[in-house]
N, C-alpha and C positions, 0 to 999 in steps of 0.2 A: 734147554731153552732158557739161556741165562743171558739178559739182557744187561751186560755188564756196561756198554757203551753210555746207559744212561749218568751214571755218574763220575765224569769222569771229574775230579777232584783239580780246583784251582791248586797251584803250589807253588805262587809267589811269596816271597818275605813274608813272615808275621813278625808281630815282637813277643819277645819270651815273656812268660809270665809262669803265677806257680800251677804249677797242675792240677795242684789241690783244691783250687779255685771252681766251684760248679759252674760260673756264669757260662755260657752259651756265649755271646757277644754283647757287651754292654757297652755304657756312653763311652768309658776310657777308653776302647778300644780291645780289652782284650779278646786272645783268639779264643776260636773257634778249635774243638776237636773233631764233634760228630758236623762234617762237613754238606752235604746233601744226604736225602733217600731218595729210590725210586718205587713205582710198584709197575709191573705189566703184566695184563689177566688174558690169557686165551681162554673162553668158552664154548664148549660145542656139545653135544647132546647134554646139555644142563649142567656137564661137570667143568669145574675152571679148573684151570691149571696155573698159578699167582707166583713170578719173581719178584724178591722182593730186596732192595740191594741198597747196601751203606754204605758211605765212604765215610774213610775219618783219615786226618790228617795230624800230624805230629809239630806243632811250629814250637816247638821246647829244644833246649841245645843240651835235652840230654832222655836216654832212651825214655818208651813209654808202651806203659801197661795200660788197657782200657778197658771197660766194664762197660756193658751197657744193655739197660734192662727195656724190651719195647713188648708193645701189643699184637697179636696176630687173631685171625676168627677163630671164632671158639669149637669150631671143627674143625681148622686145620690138620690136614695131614701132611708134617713136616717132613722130606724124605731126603734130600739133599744140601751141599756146601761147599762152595767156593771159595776162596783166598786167593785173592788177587794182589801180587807185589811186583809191580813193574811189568815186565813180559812174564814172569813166574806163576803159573794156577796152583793152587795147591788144592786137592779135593778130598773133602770130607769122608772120612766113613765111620759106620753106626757100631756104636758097641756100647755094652755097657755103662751104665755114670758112673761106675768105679772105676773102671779100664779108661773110660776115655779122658776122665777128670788123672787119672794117673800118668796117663800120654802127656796130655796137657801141662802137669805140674814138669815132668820132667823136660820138656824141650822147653821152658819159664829155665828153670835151673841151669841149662846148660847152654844160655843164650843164642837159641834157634825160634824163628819167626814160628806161631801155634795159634789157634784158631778153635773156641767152644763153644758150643750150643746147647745149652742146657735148657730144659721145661720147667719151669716153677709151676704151674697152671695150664690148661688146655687151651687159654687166650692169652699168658704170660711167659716171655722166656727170655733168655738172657745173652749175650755175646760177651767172651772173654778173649781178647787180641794181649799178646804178649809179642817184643820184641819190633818195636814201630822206632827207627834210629830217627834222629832229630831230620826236620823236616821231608821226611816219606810220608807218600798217600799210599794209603790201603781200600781195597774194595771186597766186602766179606755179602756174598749172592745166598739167599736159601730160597729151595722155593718147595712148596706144599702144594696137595690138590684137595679140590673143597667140592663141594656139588653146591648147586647155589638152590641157595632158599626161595622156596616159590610157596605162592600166598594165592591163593582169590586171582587166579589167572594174572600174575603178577613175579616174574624173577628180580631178585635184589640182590649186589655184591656188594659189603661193605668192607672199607679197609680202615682198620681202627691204629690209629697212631699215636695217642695218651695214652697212659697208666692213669695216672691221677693218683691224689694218696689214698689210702685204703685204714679204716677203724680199726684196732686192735688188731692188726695181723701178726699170725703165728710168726713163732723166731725166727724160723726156715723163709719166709716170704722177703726177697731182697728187692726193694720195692729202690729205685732212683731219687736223688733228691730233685728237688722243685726249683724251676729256674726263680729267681726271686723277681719281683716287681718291676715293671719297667725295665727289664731286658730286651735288645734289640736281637730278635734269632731272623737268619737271614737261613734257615738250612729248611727249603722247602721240598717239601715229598711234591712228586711229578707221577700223573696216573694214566696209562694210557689201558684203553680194554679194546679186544677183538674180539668180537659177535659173530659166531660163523655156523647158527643153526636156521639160518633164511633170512631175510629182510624182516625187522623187528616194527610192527606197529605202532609203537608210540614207547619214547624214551623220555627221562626225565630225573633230575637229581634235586633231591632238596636240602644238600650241603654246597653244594662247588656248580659251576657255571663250568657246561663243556661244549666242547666244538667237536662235529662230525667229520672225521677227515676222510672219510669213504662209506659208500651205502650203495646195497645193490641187493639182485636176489639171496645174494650168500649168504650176507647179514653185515656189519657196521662195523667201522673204525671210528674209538671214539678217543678226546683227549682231553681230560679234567682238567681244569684250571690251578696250576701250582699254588700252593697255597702251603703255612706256616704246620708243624703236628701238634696245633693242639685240636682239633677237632675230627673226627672220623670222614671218611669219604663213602658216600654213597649212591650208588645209581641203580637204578629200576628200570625197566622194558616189559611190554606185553608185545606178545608175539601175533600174526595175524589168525591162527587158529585158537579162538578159544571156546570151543564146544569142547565138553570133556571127553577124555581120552585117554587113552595109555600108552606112556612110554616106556619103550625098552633099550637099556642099553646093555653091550655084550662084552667081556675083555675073556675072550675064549681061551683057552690053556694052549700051553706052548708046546714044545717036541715034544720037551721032557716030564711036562705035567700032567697029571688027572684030572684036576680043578681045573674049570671057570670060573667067571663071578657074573653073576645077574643082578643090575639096576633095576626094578620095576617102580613106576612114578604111576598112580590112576587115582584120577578125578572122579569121586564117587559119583553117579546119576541119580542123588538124591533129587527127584522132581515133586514128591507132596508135600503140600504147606502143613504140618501137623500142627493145631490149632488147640489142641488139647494139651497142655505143659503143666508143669508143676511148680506151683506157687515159690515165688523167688526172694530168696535175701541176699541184698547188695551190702555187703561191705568193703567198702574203701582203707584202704592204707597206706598213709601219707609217711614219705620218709621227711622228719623235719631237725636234721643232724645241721652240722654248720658246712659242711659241701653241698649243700642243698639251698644254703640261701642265698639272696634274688633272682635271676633268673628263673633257674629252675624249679623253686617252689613258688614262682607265677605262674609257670608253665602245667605245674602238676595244679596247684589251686583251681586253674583255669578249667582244665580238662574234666577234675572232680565236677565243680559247677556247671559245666555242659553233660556230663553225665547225670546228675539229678533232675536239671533242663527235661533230659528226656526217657527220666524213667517213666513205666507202665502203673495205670491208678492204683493194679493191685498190686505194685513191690512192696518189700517193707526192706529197711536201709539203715546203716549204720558210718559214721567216720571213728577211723583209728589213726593214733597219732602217735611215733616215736621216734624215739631220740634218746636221754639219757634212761628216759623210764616212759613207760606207755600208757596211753588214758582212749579216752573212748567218750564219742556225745551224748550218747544213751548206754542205757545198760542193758538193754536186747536191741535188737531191730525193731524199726517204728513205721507206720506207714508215709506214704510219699503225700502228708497232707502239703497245705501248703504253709499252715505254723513250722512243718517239720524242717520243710526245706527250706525254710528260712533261716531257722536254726541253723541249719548245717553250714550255710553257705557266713554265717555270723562268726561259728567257729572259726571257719577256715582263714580268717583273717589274721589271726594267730599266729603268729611262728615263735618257737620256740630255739632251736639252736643247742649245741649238744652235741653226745656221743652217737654212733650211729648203735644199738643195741637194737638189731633188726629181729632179732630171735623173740623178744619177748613183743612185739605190733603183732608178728604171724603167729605167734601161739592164743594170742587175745584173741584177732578174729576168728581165729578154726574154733576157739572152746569156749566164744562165750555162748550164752543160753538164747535159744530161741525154739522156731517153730520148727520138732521134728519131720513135718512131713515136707519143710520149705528146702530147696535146692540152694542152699547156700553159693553164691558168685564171689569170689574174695580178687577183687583188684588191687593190685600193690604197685603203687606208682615212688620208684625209687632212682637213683644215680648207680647205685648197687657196689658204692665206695666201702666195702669190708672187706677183708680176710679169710673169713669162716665161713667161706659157702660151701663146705663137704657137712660141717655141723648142721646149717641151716637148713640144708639138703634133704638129712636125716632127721630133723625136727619135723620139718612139711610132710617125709611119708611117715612117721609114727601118729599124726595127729589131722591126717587131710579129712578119713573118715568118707564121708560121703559130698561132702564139699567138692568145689574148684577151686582152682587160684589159676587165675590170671595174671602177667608182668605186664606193667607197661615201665619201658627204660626213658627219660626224663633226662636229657642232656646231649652234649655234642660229642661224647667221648664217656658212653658209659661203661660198666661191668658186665658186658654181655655174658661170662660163663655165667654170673649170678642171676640172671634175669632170664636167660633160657632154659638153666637148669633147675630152678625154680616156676616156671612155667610146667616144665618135664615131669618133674616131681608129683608137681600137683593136679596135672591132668587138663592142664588149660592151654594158654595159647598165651606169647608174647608178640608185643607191639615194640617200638621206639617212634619216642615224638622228641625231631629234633627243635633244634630253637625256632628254625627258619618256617620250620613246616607248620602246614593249617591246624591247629588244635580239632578244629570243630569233622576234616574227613579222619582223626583220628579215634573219637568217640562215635562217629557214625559207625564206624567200622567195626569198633567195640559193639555196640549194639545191635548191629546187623547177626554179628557173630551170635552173640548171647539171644537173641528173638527167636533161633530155632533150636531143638536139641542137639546135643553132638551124638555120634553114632559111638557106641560103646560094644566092649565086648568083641570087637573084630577082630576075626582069626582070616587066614589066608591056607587057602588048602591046593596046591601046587599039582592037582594030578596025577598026570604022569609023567610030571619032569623028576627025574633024580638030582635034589636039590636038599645040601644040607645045610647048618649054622644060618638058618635067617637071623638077621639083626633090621630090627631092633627084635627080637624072643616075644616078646609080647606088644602088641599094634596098641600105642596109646590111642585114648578117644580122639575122634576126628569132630571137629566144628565145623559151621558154615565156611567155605571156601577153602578147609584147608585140605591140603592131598592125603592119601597112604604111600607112603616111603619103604620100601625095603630092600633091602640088598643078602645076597645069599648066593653062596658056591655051588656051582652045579657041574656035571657033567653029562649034561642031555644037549641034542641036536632038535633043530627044525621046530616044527612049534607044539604048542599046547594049550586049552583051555582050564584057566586056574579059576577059581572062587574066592571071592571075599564075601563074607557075613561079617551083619553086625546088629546089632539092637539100636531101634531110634525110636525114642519118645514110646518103648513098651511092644512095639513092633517090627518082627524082624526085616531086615534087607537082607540082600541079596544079590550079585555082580559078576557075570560069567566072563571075563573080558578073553581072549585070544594072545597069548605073549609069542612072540617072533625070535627066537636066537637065532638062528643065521641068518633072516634079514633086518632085521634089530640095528640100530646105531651101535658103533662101534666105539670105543672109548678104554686107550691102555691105563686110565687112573683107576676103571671099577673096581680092582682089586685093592689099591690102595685106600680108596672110599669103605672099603670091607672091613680092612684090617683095623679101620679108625673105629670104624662103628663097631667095631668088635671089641675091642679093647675100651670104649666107653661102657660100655655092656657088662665086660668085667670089675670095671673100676665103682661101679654101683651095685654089684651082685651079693645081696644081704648074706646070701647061702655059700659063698664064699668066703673060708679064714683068710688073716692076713699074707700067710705063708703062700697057698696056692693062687692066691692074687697077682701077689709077685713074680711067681715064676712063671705063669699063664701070660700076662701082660710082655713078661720080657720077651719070651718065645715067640709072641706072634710079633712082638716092633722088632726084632731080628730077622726071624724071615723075612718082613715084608721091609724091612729097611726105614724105619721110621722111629722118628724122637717119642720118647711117652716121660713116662715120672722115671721110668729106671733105665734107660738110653740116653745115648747123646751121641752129636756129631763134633768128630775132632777132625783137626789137619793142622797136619805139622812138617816142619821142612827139616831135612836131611841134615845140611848143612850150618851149623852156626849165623846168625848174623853179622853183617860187617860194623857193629855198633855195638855188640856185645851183649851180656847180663848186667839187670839191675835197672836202674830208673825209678819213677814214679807210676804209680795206679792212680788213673782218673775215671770218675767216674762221671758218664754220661749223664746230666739234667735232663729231666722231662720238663715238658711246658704245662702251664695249668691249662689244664680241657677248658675250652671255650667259654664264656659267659658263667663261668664260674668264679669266684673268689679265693682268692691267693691267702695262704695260711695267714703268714705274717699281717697281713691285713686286718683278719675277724677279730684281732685285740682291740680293734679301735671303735668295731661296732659291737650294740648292746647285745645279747645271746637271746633278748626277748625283747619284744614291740611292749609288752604288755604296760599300760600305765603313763605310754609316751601318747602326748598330748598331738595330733597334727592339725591345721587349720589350713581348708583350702576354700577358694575363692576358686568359685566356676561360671566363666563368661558363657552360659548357654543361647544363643542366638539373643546378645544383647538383655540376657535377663540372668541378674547376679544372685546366685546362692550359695551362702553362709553356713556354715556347722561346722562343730567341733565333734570329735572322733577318735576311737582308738583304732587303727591299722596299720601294715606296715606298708611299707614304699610307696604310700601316697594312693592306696586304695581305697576307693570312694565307697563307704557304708555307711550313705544317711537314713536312708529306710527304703522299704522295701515295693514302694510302687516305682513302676518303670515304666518306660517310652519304647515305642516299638523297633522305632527307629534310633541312629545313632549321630547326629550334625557333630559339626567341628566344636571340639569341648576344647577350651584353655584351661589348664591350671596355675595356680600359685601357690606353694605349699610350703609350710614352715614347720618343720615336724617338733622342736622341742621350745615351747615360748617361753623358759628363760634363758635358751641359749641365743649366740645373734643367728638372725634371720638365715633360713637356706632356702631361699627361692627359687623353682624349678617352673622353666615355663617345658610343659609340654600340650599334645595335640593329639587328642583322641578320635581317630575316625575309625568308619567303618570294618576298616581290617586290624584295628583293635577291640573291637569290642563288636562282637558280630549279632547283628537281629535277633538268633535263633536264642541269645543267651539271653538280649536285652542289655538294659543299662540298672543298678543301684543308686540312682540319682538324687534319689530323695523328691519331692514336690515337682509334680511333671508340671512347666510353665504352659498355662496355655497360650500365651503370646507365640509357642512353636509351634503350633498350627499342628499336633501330631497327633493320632489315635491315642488315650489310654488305654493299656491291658491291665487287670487284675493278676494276680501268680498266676502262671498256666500250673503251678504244680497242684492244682485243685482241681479234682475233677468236674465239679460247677461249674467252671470260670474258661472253659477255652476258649482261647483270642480268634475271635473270625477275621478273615483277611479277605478282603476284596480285592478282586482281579488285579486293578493297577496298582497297589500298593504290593501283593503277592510278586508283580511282574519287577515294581523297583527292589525289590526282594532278592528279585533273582538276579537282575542285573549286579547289584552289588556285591554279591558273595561270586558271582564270574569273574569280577576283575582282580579277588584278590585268589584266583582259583590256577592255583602252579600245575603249568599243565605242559606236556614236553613238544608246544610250536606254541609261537605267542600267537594271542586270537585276532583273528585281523576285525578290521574295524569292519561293523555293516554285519557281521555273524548272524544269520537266524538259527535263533537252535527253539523247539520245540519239547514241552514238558508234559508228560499225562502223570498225574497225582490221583491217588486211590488210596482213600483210606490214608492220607499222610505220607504213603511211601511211594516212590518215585519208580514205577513199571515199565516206565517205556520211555525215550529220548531219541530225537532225529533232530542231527545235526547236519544244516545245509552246505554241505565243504563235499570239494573233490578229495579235498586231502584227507586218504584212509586214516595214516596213524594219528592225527589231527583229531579223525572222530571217535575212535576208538578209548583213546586218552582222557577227550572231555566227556564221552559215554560214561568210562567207568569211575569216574570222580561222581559224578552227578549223580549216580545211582545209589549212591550210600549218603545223599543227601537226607536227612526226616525232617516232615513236618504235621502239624495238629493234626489229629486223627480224623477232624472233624474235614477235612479238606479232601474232595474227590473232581479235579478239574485240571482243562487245560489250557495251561499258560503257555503262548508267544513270546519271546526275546529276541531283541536282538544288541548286542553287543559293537562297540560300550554305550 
């Protein structure tokens, strides 16, 4: 299923230039090599099946070698390869990286068109095209199968198309250079997806704007909006069953085989609220490297400070900060007074800038000192821009202890192996909050998760299926919303009742579901999903030497036909080129990940705020206030009483006053600076006619809220609320609030996946504890 059609490669004139040159397309005009990509995802019983297809084209008058290093999901299971030269296919196959880097060198030498795919990383790999004669397109197809990640009654495919650079990375790591500044790339990825497990309830993307080109009981033809690689694609659906459940998917053995493989996907039925927990320490850690500033250390600053927003009276809470070397606010965990969280949120105004030396933030929070009997939480809010995530890997299980760690990924194009395998490690759960997306259902969500225990300890006991090799061998902890995953070869028919146990909050569970092999969905990747998850399994197996690693990993990506560390896909042509040996190696630029800063740039800016002076003038509803301040990018720390609400703020900001003036006018509303976080505005004018609140981080001091101003409350956090149908005007949506947390919503719409979508945003909304009430809306 190789969608080669999608790129087919312009191949008019260019003008020659040197190859050696990384630009992409710039003002003069020079060409282009990596031409277009595309991606196209088939879905069905949960597993995607992802083409994924490059053209590059040659406009040099003389042959040409190309390199080019791109991102794929950090599960993929890469299994095939195409080479595409005029009406010529040429098809990959799998052999070892010695044998097939040996194919590869030799058809280089003896001037025959050759094609390699090598793995640097399980989200990293590379393309090596030899033999491309002056002005010929080339079109090089792989394509991998993934099972897609499902959350809290929620599937998401993401397609990551940055590298971005990466901190000290080992020799071996051949990372693309960076288009430089103000390059004009016109080579955009094109995404189409097919949905074909029923009619999907509510869709919705918080990178790319797409159009539905089909929908029906099947399920959905969808088509992302073409767009530039530097930022990641992502789209999410809930389906219209979401009472928990189990799925099974079946890829049953052939003539000649013994094995099948069994998918099993169940939504635990945890239904008691266990109210009895164990006293919690939040610590945060901030990555504050120089890939991390503006955007992204707004974004992460942001999200810290809506997490402390809504910690519980009894946490106790700590910030960790690094970059070239690591520091910390306190020297234990402190409570969530509201001196504290003031503190904290005073820190965070800080940026530092720097190396990214992520090893020594995560070894601080797992080992500094606190309360033995408190459940330590460790959230790492990073871009996850390093090299060394097998070290970092192996640091987090030598020292997690009885801790968590949590990831949340922080950008448009992050390092997903580091951030999920770092979640993995540590026994927690990763997020990504892109630029575009809500901060505030981001920390909802985080919080939601952390308010109940996860179930630990869960073993899966299989009956009476003959069922060997489960992967993943040992069932990490499950949190609120997330599933149990396993996959495992069997040779059993018809059905059986399997068990899950687990331990939650001190008491056991318990879970008889019924698994279906011959009436089970069907799907020919579960074996290929097996062999992946197998060979991750191996590739972190402590009780394994390096020797049998090796030869374990190779053996199963041979059998099963798949790229690992010690495989690769080659194709090479028979017959010589009509252009001959020899030319130039170009190597493919990456573009910088979105809302990020371009190397060559950070010279010009200081590597710390610290000592710079900024003075802003704030027209708040006709009443000017004055202060001077240390912060970066123009964030407002006058002091620490707030407005409940948030009016149209103007600034004027001058950040250095012996330099000349840099005046910035912007405009702070609502969907900048949200209710639930408030404002740092310093002296609430009372000519704004608005409630004063004291900190809510005190447990004294909660902000009571009356109906209409609760109800403009609501209203305003709907409008900037991405939801997958825009909300029509006249909406009545209905809210019951208990106890702060949001239990029930009826939304007046015929349109299911309409309600289903603004249901489940709305539900991971919190508010003051002290609130038990219902509010009417209606929209806008």
């Amino acid at each position: 299923m190789l969608f080669l059609a999608l790129l087919a490669a312009g191949s008019g004139a260019r003008a020659a230039s040197d190859p050696h040159d990384p630009a992409l397309v710039a003002a003069d005009g020079r060409p282009l090599v990596l031409t277009a990509a595309g991606i196209e995802a088939e879905v069905s019983a949960g597993v995607a099946v992802v083409d994924v297809t490059h053209a590059f084209h040659n406009p040099y008058d003389e042959p040409l070698d190309v390199v080019y290093t791109f991102p794929l999901a950090n599960d993929a299971a890469v299994r095939s390869l195409q080479l595409r030269c005029g009406d010529r296919i040429l098809l990959g196959r799998i052999d070892t990286k010695e044998a097939a880097r040996q194919a590869f060198d030799e058809a280089q030498q003896q001037g025959r068109k050759a094609a390699l795919l090598e793995q640097q990383r399980t989200n990293l790999f590379t393309h090596q095209l030899t033999g491309l004669c002056p002005g010929e397109d080339v079109t090089v197809a792989l394509q991998y199968v993934q099972q897609v990640p499902y959350d809290d009654g929620t599937y998401t495919l993401s397609f990551p198309t940055s590298v971005g650079e990466r901190y000290d990375p080992p020799p071996e790591l051949a990372l693309p250079p960076l288009a430089p500044p103000r390059t004009n790339s016109s080579d955009a990825v094109t995404v189409k997806l097919a949905l074909h497990d029923g009619a999907p309830r509510g869709m919705w993307s918080d990178s790319h704007s797409f159009q539905v080109l089909d929908e029906g009981a099947w399920g959905a033809r969808i088509t992302m909006e073409a767009g530039p690689r530097d930022r990641d694609f992502v789209f999410s659906w809930t389906m219209a069953d979401t009472q928990p459940r189990v799925v099974t998917v079946v890829d049953p053995p052939g003539p000649d085989q013994e094995w099948g493989t069994v998918a099993v996907t169940l939504e635990p039925q945890i239904v008691e609220d266990f109210s009895q927990q164990r006293q919690r320490e939040l610590v945060f850690v901030m990555d504050a490297s120089c890939s991390m500033r503006g955007h992204p250390w707004d974004l992460a600053t942001e999200a810290v400070s809506t997490a402390l927003d809504g910690m519980r009276a009894d946490d106790t809470f700590n910030l960790v900060r690094f970059s070239d070397a690591s520091s910390r606010l306190f020297d234990t965990p402190q409570p969530a007074t509201e001196a504290n969280v003031t503190s904290a949120k005073e820190w965070l105004a800080r940026f530092e800038g720097g190396g990214t030396v992520m090893e020594r933030g995560i070894l601080d929070a797992l080992t500094m000192p606190g309360d033995p009997e408190a459940l330590r939480l460790v959230l790492l809010l990073t871009d996850g821009y390093i090299g060394t995530e097998a070290e970092l890997f192996g640091l987090i299980r030598r020292h997690l202890g009885h801790s968590r760690l949590f990831a949340l990924g922080v950008g448009s194009s992050v390092n997903r192996m580091l951030l999920e395998g770092a979640a993995e490690m540590g026994r927690g759960a990763v997020t990504y909050q892109l630029p575009d997306a809500s901060v505030d259902e981001t920390v909802e969500a985080f919080h939601q998760r952390i308010a109940h225990p996860a179930m630990t300890d869960v073993t899966v006991d299989w009956g009476s299926l003959d069922v060997a090799d489960q992967v993943p061998a040992v069932v990490p902890d499950l949190w609120a919303g997330q599933p149990l995953r396993v996959v495992a070869r069997t040779r059993s028919r018809g059905s059986a009742q399997i068990t899950v146990q687990g331990t939650v909050a001190g008491q056991r569970f318990r879970q008889r579901p019924w698994v279906e092999l011959d009436d089970g969905a069907r799907h020919e990747g579960v074996s290929t999903l097996w062999a992946r998850k197998h060979i991750h399994g191996l590739t972190y197996d402590v009780d394994l030497d390096a020797h049998a690693r090796r030869a374990q990993i190779t053996a199963t990506a041979l059998e099963h036909q798949l790229v690992s560390d010690y495989t690769s896909l080659v194709a090479t042509e028979s017959a010589p080129s009509a252009c001959g040996r020899g030319g130039s190696t170009h190597h493919v630029p990456d573009l910088q990940p979105h809302a990020t800063e371009h190397p060559a740039t950070r010279a010009r800016t200081p590597s710390s705020t610290s000592g710079y002076k900024t003075r802003t003038v704030i027209d708040f509803e006709g009443v000017d206030v004055t202060g001077e301040l240390v912060a970066p990018q123009g964030r407002l720390m006058l002091d620490r009483r707030r407005t409940e609400f948030n009016p149209l703020i103007k600034l004027r900001t001058s950040f250095d006053p012996d330099a000349p003036p840099l005046e910035v006018t912007d405009e702070l509303t609502e969907s900048r600076a949200t209710p639930s976080r408030y404002n740092s505005l310093g002296p609430s004018p009372s000519a704004a006619g608005l409630p004063v609140a004291q900190d809510e981080g005190s447990p004294e001091a909660r902000l009571p809220i009356a109906a209409p101003e609760l109800r403009e409350h609501l209203r305003l956090r709907l409008e900037r609320l991405r939801t997958c149908r825009p909300l029509p005007s006249g909406l009545q949506i209905t809210v019951w609030l208990e106890r702060g947390r949001v239990f029930e919503v009826l939304v007046a719409s015929q349109d299911e996946a309409l309600v289903a979508c603004v249901t489940k945003k709305i539900r991971r909304w919190r508010f003051d504890d002290a609130l038990t009430v219902e509010v009417d809306v209606t929209y806008p």
